[in-house]
C-alpha positions in Angstrom: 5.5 18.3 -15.6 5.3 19.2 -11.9 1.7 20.8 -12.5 0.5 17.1 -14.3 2.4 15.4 -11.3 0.8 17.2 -8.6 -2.6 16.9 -10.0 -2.4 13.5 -10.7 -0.7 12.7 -7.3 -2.1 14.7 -4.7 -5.1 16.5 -5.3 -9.0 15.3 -5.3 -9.0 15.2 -8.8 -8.1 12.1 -9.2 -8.5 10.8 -5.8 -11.2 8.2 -6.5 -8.9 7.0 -9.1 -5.9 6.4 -6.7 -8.2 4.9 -4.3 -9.3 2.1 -6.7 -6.3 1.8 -8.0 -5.2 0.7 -4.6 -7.9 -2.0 -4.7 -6.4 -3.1 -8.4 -2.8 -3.2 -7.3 -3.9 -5.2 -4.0 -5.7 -7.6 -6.0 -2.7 -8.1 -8.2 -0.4 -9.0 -5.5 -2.6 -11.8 -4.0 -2.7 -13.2 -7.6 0.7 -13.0 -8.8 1.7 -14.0 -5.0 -0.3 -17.1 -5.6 1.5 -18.2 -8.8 3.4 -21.1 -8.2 7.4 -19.8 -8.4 6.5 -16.3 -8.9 8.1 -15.4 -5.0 11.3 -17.5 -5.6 11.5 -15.2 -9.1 11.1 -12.0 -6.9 13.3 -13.2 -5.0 15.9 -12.5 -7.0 15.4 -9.2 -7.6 14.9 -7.9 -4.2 14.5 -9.6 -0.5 10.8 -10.1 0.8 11.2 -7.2 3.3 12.5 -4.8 0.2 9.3 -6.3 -1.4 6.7 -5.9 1.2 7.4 -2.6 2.6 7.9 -0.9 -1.0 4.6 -3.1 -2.2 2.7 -1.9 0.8 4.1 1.8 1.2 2.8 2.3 -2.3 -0.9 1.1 -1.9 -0.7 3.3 1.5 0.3 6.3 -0.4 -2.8 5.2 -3.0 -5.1 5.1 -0.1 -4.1 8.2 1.7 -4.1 10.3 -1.4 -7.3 8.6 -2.6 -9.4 8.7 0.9 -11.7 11.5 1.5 -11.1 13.8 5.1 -8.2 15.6 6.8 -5.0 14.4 7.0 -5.6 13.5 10.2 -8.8 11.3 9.1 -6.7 9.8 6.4 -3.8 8.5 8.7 -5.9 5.7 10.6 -7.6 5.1 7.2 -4.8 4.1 5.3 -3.2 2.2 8.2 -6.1 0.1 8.7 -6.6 -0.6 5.0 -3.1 -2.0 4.0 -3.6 -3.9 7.7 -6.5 -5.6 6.6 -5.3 -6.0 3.0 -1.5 -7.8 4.4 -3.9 -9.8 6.8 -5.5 -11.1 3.7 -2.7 -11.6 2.0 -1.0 -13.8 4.5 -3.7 -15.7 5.2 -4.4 -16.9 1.7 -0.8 -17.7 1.3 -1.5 -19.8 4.3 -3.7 -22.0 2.0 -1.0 -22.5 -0.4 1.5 -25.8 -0.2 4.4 -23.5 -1.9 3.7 -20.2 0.2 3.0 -19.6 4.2 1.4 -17.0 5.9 3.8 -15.2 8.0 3.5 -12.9 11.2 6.4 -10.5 10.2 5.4 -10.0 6.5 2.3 -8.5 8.1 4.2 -6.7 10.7 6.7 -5.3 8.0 3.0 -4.5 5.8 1.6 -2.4 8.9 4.9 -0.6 9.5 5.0 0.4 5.9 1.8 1.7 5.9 2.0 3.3 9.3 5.9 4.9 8.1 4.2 6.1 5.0 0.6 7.8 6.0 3.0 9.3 8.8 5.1 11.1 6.2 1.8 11.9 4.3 0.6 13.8 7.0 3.3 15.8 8.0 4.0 16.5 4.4 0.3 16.9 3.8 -0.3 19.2 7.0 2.9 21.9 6.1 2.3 22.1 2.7 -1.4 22.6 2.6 -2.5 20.1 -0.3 -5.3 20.5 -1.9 -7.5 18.1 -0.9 
């Protein structure tokens, strides 16, 4: 299970897969974040902050694994991606009467993204990954 894991995960197997998968996910945030209700609902289940930072932690993992370079490359990569994809995000909440665009969602996206390709690198750099 490890072996499946690990080649699924981290190595450049499936790294183009990862990457668009990223893309997909993304995509299917700014929908479902666009229907009406669907935030209050989420709501519920976790606060926006638990939201955000797992959301965006996730597609920064997809984007580091899925990116081609050294870790090193990868890092400003990923960070820049889920950046411009939480820009994006906000602002086409901004267009919506039941949603707003909001500084700190952003913020809390870029810290994610930034915590998490961190992690990846160190992790990435000792362990000698595959790429």
């Amino acid at each position: 299970m490890q072996k499946f894991l690990t080649t699924l995960l981290l190595t450049s197997d499936h790294a183009r897969l990862r990457y668009w998968s990223a893309m997909a996910l993304f995509a299917l945030i700014v929908v479902v974040g666009s229907i009406p209700g669907a935030r209050a609902d989420a709501a519920e289940v976790a606060s926006g902050i638990v939201l955000h930072s797992t959301a965006y932690a996730v597609l920064a993992f997809l984007v580091f694994t899925g990116s081609r370079g050294t870790p090193t490359q990868r890092v400003p990569k990923a960070v820049l991606t889920i950046a411009a994809m939480g820009a994006i995000d906000e602002f086409v909440q901004s267009f919506l009467p039941y949603r707003h665009g909001a500084l700190s969602d952003w913020l809390v996206d870029c810290s994610a993204a930034l915590l998490t390709a961190t992690l990846l690198w160190v992790l990435w750099s000792s362990r000698k990954v595959a790429a």
